[in-house]
C-alpha positions as CSV (number, residue, x, y, z in Angstrom):
1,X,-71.0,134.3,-43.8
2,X,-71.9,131.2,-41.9
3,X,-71.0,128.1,-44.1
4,X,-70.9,124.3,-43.5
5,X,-68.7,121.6,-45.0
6,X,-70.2,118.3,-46.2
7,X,-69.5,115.1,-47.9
8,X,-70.6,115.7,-51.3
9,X,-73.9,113.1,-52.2
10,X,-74.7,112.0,-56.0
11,X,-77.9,114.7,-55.8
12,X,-75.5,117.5,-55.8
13,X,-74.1,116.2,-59.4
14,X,-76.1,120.1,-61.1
15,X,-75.3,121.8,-58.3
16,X,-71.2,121.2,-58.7
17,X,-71.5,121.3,-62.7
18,X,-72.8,125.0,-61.8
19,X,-69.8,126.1,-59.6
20,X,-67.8,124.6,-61.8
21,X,-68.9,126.3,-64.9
22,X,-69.6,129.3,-63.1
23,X,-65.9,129.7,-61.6
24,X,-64.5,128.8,-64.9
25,X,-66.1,131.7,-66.1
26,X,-64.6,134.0,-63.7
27,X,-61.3,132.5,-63.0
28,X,-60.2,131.9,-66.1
29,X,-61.6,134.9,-67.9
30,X,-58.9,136.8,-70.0
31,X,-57.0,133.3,-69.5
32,X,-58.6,130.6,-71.1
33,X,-59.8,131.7,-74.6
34,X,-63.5,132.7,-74.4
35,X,-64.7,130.4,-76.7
36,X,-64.1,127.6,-74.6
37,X,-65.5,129.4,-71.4
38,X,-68.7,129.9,-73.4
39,X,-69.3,126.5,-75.1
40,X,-68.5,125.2,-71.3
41,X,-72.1,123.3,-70.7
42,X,-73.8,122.7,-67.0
43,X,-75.5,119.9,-68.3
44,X,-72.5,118.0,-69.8
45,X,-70.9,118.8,-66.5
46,X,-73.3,117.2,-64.5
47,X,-73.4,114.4,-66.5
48,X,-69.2,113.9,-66.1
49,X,-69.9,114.5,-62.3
50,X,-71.9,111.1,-61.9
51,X,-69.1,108.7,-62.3
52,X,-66.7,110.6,-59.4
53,X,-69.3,110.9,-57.0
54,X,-70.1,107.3,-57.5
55,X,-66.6,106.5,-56.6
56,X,-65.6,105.5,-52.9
57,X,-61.4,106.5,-53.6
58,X,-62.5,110.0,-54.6
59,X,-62.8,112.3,-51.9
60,X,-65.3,115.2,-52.6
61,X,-67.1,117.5,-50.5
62,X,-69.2,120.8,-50.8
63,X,-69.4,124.3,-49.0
64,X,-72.9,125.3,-48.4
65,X,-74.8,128.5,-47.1
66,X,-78.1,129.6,-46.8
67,X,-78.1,129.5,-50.9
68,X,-77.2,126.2,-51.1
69,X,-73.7,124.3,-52.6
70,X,-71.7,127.4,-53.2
71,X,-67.9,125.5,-53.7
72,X,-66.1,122.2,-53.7
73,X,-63.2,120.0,-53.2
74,X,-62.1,117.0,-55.0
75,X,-59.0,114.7,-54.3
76,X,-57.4,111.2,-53.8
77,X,-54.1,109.6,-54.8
78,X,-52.0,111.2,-57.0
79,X,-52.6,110.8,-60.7
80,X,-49.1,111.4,-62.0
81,X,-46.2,110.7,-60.0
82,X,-44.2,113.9,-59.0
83,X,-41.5,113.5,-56.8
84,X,-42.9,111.9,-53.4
85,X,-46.2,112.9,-53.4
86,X,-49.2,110.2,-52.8
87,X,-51.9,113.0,-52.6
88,X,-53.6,115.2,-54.5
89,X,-56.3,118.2,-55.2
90,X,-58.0,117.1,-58.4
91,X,-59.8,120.6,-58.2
92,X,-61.6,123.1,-55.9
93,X,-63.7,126.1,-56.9
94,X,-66.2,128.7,-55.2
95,X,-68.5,130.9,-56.2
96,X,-66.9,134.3,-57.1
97,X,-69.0,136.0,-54.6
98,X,-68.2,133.6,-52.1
99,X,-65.0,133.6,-52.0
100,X,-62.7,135.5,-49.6
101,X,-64.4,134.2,-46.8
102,X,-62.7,131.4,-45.5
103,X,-64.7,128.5,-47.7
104,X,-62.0,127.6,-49.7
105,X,-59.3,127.1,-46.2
106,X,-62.2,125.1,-45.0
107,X,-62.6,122.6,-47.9
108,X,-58.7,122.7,-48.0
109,X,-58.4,121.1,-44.7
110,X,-61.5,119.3,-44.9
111,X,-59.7,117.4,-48.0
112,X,-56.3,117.0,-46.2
113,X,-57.7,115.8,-43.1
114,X,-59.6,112.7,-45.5
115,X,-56.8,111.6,-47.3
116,X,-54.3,112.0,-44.0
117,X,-57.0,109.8,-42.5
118,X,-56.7,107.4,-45.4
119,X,-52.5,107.2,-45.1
120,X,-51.8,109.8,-47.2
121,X,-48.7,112.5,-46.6
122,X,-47.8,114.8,-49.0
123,X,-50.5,116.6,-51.2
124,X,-49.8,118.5,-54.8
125,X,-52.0,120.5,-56.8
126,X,-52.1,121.8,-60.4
127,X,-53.1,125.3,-61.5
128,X,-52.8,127.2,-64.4
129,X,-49.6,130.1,-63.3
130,X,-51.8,132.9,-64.1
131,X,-54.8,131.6,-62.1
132,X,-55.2,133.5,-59.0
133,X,-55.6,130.8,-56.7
134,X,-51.9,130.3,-56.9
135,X,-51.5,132.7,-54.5
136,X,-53.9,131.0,-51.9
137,X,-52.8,127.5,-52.1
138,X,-49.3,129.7,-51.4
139,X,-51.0,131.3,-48.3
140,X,-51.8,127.7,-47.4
141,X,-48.4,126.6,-47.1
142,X,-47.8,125.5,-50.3
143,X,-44.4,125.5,-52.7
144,X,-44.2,125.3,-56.1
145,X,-42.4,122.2,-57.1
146,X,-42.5,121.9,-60.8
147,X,-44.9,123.3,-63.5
148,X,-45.5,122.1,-67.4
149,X,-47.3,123.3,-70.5
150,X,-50.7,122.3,-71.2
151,X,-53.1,123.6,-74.0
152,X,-56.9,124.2,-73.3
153,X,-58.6,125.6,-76.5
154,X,-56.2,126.5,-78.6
155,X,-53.9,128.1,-76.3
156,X,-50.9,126.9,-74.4
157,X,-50.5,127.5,-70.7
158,X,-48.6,127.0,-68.0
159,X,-49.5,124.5,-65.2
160,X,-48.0,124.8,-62.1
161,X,-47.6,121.8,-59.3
162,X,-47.9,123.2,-56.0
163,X,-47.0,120.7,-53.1
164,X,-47.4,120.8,-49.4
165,X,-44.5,118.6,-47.4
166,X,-47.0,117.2,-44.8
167,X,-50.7,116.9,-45.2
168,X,-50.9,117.4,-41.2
169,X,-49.5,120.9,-41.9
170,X,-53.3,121.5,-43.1
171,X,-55.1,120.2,-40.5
């Protein structure tokens, strides 16, 4: 599958809503109870999208094919403090049936190499424990380093931090 990485533009505000939603859908199915997968809304989405990709210290960029943006990556400085870190993933998602094909490494690395470029060193990330994923940001050379409980409708779940020691580890 040939693929490109790019910095993501204010235009591609439905585009993201719909990978997001999408890969909700499919992550998080069985996970997340279905009632908020289904009352998830591309329209709201695109609307909450505006605002980041208006904002210079957010890093975001999109995976594209032949079909058009088919993942993304967002980041920056870390929200919450956690140990050391300065860095992290906000969030990164492909489609389902583009995944597996070396999209998500790319936006990975893409991300690290922008915020090593902006100073940054050490990168976390948050994911729910039963989210799949896990095991890839693990591939990627990431540790877990603490986790917490968080509830998304209705249900409580556990979030796990995931940390990489050196951003230039990624790149």
């Amino acid at each position: 599958m040939f693929f490109h990485i790019r910095q993501a533009l204010p235009a591609d505000a439905p585009a993201i809503a719909h990978v997001q939603v999408e890969s909700w859908r499919t992550t998080y199915k069985g996970i997340v109870p279905e009632t908020f997968l289904a009352a998830m809304n591309e329209e709201a989405r695109t609307e909450s999208w505006h605002p980041p990709l208006a904002d210079a210290a957010i890093h975001i960029f999109v995976a594209c094919d032949e079909t058009g943006i088919i993942g993304f990556v967002t980041g920056g400085a870390i929200r919450d403090a956690a140990e050391d870190y300065d860095a992290e993933l906000y969030a990164i998602y492909l489609l389902q049936q583009k995944q597996q094909r070396g999209a998500g490494r790319a936006l990975v690395r893409t991300l690290a190499a922008s915020l090593h470029a902006q100073g940054l060193k050490k990168m976390i990330v948050w994911a729910l424990e039963a989210n799949p994923a896990v095991e890839f940001y693990k591939r990627l050379g990431a540790i877990p380093i603490t986790r917490k409980m968080i509830n998304i409708g209705g249900k409580e779940l556990s979030d796990l931090a995931l940390g990489w020691t050196s951003l230039s580890s990624l790149l």
